[in-house]
TORKOL-4160 file (C-alpha; in steps of 0.2 Angstrom, whole numbers, padded with zeros to 4 digits, m for minus):
411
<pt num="1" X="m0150" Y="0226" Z="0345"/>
<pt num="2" X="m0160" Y="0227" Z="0330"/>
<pt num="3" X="m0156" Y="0216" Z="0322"/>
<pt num="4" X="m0156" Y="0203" Z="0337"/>
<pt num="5" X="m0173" Y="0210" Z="0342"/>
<pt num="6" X="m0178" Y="0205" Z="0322"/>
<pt num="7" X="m0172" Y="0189" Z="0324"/>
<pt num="8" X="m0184" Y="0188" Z="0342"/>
<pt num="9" X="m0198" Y="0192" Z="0332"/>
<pt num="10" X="m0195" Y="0180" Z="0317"/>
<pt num="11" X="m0191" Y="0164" Z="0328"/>
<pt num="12" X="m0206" Y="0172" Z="0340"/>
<pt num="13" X="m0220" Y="0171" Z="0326"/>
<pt num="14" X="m0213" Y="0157" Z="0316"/>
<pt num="15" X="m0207" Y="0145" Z="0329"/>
<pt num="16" X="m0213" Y="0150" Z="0349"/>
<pt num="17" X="m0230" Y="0155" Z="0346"/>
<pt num="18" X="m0236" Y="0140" Z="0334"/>
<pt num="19" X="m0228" Y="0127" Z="0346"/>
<pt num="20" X="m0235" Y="0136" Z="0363"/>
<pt num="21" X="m0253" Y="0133" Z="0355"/>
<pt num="22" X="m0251" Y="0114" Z="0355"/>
<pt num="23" X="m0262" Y="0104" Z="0366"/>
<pt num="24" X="m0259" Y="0087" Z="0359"/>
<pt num="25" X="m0244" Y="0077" Z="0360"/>
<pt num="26" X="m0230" Y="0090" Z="0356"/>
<pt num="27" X="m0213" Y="0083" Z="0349"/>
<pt num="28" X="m0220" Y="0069" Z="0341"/>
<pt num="29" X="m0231" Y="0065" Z="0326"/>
<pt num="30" X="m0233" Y="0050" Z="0316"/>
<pt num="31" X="m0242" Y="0052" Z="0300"/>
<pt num="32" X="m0248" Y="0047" Z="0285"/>
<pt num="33" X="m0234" Y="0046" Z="0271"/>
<pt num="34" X="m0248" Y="0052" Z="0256"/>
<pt num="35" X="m0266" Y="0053" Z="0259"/>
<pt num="36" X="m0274" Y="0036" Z="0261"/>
<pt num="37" X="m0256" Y="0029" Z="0262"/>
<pt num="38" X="m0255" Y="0014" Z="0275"/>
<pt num="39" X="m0238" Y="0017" Z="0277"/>
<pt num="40" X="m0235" Y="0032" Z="0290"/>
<pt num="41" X="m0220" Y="0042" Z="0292"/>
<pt num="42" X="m0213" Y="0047" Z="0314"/>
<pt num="43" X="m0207" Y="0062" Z="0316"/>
<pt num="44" X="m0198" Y="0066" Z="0332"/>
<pt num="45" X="m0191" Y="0085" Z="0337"/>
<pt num="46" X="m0175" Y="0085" Z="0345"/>
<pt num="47" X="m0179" Y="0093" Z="0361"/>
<pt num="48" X="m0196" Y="0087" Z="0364"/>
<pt num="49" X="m0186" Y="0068" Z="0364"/>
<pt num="50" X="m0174" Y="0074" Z="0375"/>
<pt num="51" X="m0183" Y="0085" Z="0387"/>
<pt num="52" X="m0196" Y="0069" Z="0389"/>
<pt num="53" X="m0182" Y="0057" Z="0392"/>
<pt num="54" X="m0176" Y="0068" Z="0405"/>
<pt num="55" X="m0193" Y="0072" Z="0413"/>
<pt num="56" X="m0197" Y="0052" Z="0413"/>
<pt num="57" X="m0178" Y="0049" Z="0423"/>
<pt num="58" X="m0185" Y="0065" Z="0436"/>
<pt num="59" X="m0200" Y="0055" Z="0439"/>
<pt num="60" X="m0196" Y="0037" Z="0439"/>
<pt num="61" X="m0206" Y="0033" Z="0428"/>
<pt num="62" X="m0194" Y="0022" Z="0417"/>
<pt num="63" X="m0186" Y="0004" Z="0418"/>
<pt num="64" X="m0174" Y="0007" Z="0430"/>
<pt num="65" X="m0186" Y="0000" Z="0443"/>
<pt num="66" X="m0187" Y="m0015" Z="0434"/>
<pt num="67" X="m0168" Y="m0017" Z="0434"/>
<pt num="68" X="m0163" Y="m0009" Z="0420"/>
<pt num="69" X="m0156" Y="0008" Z="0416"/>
<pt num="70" X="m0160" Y="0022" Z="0406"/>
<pt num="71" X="m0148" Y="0021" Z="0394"/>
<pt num="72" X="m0155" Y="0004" Z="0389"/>
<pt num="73" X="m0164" Y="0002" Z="0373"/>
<pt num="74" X="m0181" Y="m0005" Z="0382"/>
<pt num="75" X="m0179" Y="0011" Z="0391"/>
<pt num="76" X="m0177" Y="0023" Z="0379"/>
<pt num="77" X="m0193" Y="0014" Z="0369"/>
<pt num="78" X="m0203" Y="0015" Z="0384"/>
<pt num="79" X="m0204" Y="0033" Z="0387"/>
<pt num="80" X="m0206" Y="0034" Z="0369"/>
<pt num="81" X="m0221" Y="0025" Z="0369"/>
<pt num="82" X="m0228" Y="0033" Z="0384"/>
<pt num="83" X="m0224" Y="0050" Z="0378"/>
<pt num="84" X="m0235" Y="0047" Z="0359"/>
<pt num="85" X="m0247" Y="0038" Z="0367"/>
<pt num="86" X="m0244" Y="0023" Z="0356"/>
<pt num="87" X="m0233" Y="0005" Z="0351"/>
<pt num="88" X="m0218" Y="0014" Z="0341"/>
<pt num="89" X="m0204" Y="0003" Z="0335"/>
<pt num="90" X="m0190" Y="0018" Z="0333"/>
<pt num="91" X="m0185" Y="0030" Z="0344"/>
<pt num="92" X="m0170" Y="0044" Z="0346"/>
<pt num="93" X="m0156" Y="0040" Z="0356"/>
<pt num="94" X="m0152" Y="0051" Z="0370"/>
<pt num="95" X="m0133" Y="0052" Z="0367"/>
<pt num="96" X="m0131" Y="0065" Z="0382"/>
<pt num="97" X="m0121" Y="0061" Z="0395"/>
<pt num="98" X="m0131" Y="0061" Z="0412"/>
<pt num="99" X="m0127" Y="0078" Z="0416"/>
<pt num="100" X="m0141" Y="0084" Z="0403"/>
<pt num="101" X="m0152" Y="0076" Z="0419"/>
<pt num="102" X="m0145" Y="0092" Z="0429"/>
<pt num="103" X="m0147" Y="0104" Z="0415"/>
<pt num="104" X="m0162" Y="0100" Z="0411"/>
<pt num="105" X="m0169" Y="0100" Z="0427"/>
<pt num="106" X="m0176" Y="0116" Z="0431"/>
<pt num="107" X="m0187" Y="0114" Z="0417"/>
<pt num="108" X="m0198" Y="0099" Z="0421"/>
<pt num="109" X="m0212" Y="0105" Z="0430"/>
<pt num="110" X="m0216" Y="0112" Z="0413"/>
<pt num="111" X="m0225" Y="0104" Z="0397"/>
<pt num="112" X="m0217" Y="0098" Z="0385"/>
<pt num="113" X="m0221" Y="0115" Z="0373"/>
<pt num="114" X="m0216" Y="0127" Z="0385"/>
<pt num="115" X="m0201" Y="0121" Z="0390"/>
<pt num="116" X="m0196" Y="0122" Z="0372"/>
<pt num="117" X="m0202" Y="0141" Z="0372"/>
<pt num="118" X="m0190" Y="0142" Z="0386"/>
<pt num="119" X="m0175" Y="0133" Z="0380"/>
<pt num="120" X="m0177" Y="0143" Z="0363"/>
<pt num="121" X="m0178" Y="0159" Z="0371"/>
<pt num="122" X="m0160" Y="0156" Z="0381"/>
<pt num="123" X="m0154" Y="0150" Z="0365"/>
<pt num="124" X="m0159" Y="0167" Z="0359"/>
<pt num="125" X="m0150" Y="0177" Z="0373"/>
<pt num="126" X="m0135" Y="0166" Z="0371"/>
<pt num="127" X="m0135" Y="0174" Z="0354"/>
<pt num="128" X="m0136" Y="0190" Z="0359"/>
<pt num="129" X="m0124" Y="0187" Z="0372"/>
<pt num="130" X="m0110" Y="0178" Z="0359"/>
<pt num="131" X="m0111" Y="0192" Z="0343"/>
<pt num="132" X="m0113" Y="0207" Z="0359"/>
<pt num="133" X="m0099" Y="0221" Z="0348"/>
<pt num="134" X="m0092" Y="0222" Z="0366"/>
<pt num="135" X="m0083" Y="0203" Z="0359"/>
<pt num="136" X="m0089" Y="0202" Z="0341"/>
<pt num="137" X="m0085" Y="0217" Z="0329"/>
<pt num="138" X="m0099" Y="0226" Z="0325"/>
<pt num="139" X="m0110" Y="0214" Z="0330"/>
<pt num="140" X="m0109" Y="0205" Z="0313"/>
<pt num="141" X="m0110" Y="0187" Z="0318"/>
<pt num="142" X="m0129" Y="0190" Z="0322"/>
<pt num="143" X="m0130" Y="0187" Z="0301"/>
<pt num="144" X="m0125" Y="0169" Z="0302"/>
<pt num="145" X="m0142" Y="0167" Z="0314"/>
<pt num="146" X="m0152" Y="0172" Z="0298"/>
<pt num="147" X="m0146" Y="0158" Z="0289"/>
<pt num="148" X="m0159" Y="0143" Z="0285"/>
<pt num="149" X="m0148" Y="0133" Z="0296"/>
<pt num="150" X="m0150" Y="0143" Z="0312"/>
<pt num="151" X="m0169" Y="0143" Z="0308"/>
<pt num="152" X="m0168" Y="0124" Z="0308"/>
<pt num="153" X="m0161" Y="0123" Z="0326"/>
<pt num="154" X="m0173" Y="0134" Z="0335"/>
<pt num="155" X="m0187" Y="0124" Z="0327"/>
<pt num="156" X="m0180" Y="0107" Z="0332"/>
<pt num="157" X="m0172" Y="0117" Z="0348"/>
<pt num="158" X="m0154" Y="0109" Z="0347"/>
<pt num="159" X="m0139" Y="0114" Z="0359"/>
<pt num="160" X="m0127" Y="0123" Z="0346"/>
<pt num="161" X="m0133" Y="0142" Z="0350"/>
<pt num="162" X="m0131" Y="0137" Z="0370"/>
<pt num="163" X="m0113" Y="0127" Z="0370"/>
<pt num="164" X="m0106" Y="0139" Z="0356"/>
<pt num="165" X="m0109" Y="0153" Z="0372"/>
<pt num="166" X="m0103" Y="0140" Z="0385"/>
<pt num="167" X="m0086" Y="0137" Z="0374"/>
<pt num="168" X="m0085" Y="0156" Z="0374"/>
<pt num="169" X="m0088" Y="0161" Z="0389"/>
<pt num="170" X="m0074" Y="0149" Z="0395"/>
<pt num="171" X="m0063" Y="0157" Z="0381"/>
<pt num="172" X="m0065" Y="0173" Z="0390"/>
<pt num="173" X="m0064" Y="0167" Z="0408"/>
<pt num="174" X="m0047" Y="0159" Z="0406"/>
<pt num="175" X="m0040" Y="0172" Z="0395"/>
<pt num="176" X="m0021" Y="0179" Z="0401"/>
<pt num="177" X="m0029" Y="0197" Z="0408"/>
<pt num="178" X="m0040" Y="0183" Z="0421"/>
<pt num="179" X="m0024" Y="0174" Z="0428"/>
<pt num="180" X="m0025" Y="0181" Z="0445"/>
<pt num="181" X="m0025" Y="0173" Z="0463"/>
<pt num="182" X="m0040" Y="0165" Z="0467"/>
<pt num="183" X="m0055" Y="0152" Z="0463"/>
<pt num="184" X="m0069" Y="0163" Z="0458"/>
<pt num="185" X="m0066" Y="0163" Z="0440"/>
<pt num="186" X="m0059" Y="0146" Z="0439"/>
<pt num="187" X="m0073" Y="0141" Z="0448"/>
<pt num="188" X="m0085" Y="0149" Z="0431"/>
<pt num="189" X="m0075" Y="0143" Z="0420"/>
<pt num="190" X="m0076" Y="0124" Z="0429"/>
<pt num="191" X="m0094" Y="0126" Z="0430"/>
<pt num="192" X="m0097" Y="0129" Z="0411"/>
<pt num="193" X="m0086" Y="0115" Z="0407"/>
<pt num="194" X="m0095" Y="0103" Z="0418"/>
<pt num="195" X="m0110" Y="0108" Z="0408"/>
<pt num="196" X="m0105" Y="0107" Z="0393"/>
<pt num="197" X="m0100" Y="0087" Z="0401"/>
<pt num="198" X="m0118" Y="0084" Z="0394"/>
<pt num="199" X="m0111" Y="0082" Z="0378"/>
<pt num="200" X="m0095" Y="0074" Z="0381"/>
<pt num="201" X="m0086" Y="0076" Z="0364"/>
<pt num="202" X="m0090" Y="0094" Z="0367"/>
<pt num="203" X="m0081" Y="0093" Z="0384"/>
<pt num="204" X="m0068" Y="0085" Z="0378"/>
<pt num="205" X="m0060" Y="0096" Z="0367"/>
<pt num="206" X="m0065" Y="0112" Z="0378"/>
<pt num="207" X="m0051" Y="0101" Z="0390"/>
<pt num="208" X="m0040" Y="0096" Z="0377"/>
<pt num="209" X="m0037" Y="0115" Z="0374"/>
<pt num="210" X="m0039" Y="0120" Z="0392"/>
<pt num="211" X="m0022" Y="0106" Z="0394"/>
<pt num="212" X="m0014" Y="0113" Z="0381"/>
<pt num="213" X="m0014" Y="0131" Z="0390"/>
<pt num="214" X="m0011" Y="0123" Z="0403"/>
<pt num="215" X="m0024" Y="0130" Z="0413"/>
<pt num="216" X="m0028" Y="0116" Z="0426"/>
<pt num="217" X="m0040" Y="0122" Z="0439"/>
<pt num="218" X="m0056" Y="0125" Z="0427"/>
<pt num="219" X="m0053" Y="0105" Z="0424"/>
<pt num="220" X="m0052" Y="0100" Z="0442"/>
<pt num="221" X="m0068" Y="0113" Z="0447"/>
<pt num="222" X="m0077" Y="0103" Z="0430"/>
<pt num="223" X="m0068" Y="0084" Z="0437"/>
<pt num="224" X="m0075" Y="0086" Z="0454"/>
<pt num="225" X="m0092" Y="0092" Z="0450"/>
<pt num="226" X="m0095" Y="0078" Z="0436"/>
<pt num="227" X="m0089" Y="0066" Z="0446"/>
<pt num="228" X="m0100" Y="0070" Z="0465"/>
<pt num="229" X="m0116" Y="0077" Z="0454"/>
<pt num="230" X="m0115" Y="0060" Z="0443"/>
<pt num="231" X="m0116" Y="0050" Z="0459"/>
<pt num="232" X="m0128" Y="0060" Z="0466"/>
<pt num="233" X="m0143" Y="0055" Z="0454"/>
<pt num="234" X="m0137" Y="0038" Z="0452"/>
<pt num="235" X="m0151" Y="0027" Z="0457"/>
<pt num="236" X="m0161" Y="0036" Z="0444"/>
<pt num="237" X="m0148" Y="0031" Z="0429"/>
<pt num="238" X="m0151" Y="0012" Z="0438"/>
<pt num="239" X="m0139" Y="m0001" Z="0438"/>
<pt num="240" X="m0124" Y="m0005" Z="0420"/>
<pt num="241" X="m0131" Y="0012" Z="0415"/>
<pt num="242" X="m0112" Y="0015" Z="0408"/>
<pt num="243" X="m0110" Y="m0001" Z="0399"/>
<pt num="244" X="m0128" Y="0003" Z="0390"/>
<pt num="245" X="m0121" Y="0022" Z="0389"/>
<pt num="246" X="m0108" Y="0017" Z="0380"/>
<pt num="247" X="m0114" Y="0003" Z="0369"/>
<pt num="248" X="m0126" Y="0016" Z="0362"/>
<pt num="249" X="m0115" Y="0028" Z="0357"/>
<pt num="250" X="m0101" Y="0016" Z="0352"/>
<pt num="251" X="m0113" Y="0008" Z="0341"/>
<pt num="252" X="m0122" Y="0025" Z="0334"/>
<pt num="253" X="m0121" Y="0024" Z="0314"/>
<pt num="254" X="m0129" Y="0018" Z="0299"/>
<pt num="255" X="m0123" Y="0001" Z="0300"/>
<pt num="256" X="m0124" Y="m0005" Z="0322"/>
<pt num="257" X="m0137" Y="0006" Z="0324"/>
<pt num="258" X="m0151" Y="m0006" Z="0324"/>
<pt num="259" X="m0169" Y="m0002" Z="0317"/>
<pt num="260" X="m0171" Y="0008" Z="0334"/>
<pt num="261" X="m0159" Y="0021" Z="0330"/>
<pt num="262" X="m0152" Y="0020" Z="0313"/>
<pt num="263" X="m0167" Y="0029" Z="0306"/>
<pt num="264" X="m0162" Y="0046" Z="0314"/>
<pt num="265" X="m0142" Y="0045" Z="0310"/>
<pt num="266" X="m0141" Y="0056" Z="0293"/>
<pt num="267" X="m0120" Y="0055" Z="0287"/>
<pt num="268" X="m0130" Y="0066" Z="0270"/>
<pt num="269" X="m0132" Y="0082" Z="0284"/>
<pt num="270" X="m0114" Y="0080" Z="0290"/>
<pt num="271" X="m0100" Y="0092" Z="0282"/>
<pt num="272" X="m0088" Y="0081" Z="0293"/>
<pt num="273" X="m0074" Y="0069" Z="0289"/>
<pt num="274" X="m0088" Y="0054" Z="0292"/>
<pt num="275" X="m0098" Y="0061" Z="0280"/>
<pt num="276" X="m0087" Y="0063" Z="0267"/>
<pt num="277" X="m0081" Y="0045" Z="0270"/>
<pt num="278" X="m0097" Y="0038" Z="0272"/>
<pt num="279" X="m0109" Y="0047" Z="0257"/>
<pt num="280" X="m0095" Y="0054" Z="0245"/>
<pt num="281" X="m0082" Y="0039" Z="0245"/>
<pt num="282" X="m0097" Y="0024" Z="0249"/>
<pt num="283" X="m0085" Y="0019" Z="0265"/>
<pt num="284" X="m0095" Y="0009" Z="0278"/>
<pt num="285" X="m0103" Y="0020" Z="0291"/>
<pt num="286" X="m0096" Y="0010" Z="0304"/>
<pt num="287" X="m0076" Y="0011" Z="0299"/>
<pt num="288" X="m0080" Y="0030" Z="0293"/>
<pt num="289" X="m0086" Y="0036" Z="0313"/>
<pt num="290" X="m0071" Y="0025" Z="0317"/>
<pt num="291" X="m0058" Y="0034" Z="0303"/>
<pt num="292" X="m0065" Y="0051" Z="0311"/>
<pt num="293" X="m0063" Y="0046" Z="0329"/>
<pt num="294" X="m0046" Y="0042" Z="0329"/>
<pt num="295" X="m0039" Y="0057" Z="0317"/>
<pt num="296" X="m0050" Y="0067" Z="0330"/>
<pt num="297" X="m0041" Y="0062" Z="0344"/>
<pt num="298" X="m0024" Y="0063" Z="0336"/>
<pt num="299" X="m0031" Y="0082" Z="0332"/>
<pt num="300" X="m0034" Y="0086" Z="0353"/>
<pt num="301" X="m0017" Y="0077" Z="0357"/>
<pt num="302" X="m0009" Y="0088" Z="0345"/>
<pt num="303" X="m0018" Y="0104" Z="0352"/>
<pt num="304" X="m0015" Y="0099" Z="0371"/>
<pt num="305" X="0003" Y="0098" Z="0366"/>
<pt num="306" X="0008" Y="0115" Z="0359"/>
<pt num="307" X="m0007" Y="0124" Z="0365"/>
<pt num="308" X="0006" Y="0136" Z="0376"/>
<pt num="309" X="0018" Y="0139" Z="0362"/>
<pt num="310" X="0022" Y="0156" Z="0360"/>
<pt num="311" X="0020" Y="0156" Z="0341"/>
<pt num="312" X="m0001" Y="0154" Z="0342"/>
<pt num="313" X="m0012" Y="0166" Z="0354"/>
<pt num="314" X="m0024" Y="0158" Z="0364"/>
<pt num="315" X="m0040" Y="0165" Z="0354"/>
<pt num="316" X="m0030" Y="0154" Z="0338"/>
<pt num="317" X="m0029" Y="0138" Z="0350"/>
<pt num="318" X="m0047" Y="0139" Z="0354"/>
<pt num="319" X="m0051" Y="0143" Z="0334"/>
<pt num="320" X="m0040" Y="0127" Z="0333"/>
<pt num="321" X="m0050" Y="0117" Z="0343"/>
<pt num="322" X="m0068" Y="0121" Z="0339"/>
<pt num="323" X="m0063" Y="0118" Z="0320"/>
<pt num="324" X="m0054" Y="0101" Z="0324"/>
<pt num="325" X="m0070" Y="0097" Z="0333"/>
<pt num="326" X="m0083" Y="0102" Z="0319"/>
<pt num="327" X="m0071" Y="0091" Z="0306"/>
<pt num="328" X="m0065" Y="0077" Z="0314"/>
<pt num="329" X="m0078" Y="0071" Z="0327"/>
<pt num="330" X="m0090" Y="0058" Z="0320"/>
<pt num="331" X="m0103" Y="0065" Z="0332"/>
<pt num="332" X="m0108" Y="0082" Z="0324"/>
<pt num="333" X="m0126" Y="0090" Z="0323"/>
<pt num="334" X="m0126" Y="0100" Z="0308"/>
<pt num="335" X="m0134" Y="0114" Z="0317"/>
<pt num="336" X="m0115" Y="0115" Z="0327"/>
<pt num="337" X="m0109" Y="0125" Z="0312"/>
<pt num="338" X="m0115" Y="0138" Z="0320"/>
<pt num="339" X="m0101" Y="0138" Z="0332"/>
<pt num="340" X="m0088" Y="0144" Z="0318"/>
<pt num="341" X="m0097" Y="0162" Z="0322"/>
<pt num="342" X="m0085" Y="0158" Z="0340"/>
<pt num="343" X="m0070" Y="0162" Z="0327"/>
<pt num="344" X="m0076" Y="0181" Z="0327"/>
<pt num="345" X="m0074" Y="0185" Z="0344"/>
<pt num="346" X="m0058" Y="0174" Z="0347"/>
<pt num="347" X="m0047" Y="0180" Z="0331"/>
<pt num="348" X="m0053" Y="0198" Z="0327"/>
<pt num="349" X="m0051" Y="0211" Z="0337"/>
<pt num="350" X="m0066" Y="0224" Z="0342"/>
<pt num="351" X="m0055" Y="0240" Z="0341"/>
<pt num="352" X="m0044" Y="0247" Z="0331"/>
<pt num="353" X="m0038" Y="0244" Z="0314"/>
<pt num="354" X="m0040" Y="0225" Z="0307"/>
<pt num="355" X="m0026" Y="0218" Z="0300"/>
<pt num="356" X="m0032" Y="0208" Z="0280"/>
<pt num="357" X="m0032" Y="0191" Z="0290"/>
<pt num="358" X="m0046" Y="0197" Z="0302"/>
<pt num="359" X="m0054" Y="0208" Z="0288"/>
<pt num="360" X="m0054" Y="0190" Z="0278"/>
<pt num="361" X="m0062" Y="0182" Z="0293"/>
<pt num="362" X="m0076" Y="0196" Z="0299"/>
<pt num="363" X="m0082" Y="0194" Z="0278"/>
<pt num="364" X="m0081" Y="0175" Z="0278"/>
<pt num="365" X="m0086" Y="0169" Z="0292"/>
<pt num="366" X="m0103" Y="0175" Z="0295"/>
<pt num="367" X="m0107" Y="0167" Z="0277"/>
<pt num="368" X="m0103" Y="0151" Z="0283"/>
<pt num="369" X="m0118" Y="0141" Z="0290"/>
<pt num="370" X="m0128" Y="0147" Z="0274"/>
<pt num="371" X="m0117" Y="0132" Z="0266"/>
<pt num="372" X="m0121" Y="0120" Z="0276"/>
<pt num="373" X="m0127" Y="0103" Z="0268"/>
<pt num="374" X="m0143" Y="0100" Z="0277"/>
<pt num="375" X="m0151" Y="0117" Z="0273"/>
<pt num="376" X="m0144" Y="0131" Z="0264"/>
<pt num="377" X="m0135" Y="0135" Z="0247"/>
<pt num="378" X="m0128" Y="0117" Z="0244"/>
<pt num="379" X="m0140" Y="0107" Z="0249"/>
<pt num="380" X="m0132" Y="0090" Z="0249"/>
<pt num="381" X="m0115" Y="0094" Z="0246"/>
<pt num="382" X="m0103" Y="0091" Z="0258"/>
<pt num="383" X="m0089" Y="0095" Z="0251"/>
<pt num="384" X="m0090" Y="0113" Z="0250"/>
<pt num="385" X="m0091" Y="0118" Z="0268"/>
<pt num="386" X="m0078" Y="0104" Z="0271"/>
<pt num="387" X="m0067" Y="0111" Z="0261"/>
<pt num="388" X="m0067" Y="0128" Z="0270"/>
<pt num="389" X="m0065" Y="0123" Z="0286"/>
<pt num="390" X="m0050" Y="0113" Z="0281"/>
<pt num="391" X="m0044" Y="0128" Z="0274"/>
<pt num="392" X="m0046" Y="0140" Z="0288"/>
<pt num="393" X="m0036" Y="0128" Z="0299"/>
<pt num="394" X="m0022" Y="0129" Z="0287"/>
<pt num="395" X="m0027" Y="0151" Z="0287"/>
<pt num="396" X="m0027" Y="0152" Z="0306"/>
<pt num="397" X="m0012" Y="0141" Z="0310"/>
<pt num="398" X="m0003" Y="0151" Z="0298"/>
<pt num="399" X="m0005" Y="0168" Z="0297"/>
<pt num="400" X="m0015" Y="0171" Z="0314"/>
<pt num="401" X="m0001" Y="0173" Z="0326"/>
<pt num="402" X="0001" Y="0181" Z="0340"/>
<pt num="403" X="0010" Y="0194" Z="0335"/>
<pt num="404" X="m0004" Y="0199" Z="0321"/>
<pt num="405" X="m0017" Y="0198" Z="0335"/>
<pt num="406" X="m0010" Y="0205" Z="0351"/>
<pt num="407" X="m0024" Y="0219" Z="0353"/>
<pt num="408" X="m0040" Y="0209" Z="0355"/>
<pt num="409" X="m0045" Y="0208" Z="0372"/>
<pt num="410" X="m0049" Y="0188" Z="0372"/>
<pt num="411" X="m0031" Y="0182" Z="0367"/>
């Protein structure tokens, strides 16, 4: 509790309270590169963008009354526009699914500033909530969240801090001590999944591991809510908004970008398979994204395959799957490596003595984000942080059977 209430008081004063003082335009600047340079650098904050796309979609107040829809590129130039105040040739692209619309919702009768002091401070209980001792051994996953990395997602307010929660908290909720008769805990489960829809990569290998255990009524409870709730706010995505949808993110790299996008996709952040491809090898961004997808999904077959085999405990399947997903899929923030700290709760036990492969994982794993290559020891280099996570699928499938891991109250 100390330590979280620390980390309150740092993201507070460095982060909340700067950013609840702006009264201009907040999210967005464009300026100079150099003092009296004519050349002007735009810089957009991750949530701001998002939180104003789905504000603008609330309020229609975008090109779907013009026939378009909001996953257009007019669209998503528009409300950019609109929201600095100004012509802009670039924007972000909002690469959420449409349930982001329903997340997001309750938060849109608020400025743009407050409703990042909001989302932060969830952010900041789904920390506490996630390196709790009651499921993270003596709290010591609350470290990583000192890392120069976690201090870079609060100020750009990305989702890792609140997916890495979801994820566990539909690890816990479809553990073997919760298959009982009954909806209600299906029913949470489900509705975490279809949440965590918004980002459909995410989604997709939550499923892939949910098949795997063979635990089918958290996906129908997620199915039939994306499905009915996606319908529901469909005059507001207007009219080919899946084709658009999926033209974006099919085309999201370096090289089909466009001069729209491509300015904001950074492979140099990435300590993915695309970004050793695309910066460490010089292969096309394009084919790289492409290489990653499909070893990716050869990765959540494999899992949805022998996720109920004996020989792994469910806490190592779930491991398996949030690491496949960190390597393999092309669409990784680097702020997402902040989901390894999951690995804590799901493979070592709170009680009792710890066997070396859990002693090995409660020493290494907090360390982890502090190598990332967008900010942190190694800045740049990729490699490193690949490297491990290869490693600690090869450690986990390995030696982190069940039988080692019997005790802890996830598995």
């Amino acid at each position: 509790m100390l330590l979280w209430s620390a980390l309150t008081l740092w993201v507070t004063k460095e982060t909340l309270l700067p950013d609840a003082r702006i009264v201009s335009t907040f999210g967005i600047t464009l300026a100079p590169n150099e003092p009296g340079s004519s050349f002007r650098n735009l810089t957009i904050i991750d949530f701001p963008f998002h939180f104003n796309f789905v504000k603008k979609a609330w309020l229609g107040q975008t090109t779907v009354n013009s026939g378009g829809s909001i996953y257009s590129l007019e669209n998503h130039l528009k409300v950019t526009r609109d929201w600095a105040g100004m012509k802009l040739n670039n924007a972000l692209p909002f690469g959420y699914s449409p349930t982001m619309l329903w997340v997001l919702a309750p938060l849109v009768f608020f400025p743009h500033n407050l409703a990042f002091c909001l989302f932060n401070l969830t952010g900041l209980f789904s920390v506490w909530w996630t390196t709790h001792p009651a499921r993270c051994r003596l709290g010591v996953g609350l470290l990583a969240f000192f890392s120069p990395l976690a201090q870079a997602c609060f100020a750009l307010g990305q989702t890792a801090l609140l997916t890495g929660a979801g994820l566990l908290f539909i690890a816990e909720n479809t553990r073997e001590g919760n298959r009982v008769d009954g909806w209600r805990i299906p029913m949470l489960a489900g509705i975490a999944l279809w949440a965590l829809t918004a980002k459909p990569p995410l989604a997709l290998t939550a499923g892939a591991v949910l098949v795997g255990l063979r635990q089918w009524r958290p996906l129908l409870v997620a199915g039939i809510l994306t499905v009915f709730l996606t319908l529901a706010i469909t005059p507001l995505l207007g009219t080919n908004w899946v084709h658009d949808y999926l033209q974006m993110i099919g085309s999201y790299d370096r090289v089909n970008g466009g001069s729209v996008y491509a300015w904001s996709v950074v492979p140099s952040t990435m300590a993915n398979l695309r970004g050793i491809l695309s910066v460490d090898f010089g292969v096309a961004d394009d084919v790289a994204s492409r290489i990653s997808d499909i070893i990716w999904f050869i990765a959540l077959l494999c899992i949805a395959a022998v996720g109920n085999r004996p020989r792994f405990s469910k806490g190592v399947i779930w491991s398996l799957g949030i690491i496949s997903y960190l390597l393999f899929c092309p669409h990784v923030s680097s702020s997402e490596e902040l989901q390894l700290v999951l690995l804590l709760p799901l493979c070592v036990r709170t009680q009792n003595r710890l066997s070396w492969q859990e002693s090995v994982l409660l020493v290494m794993i907090p360390l982890l984000p502090f190598a990332s290559p967008a900010i942190g020891l190694f800045p740049g280099n990729r490699m490193v942080l690949f490297i491990v996570k290869i490693s600690l699928v090869i450690f986990i499938a390995a030696s982190m059977r069940r039988a080692t891991l019997n005790a802890n109250p996830i598995l």
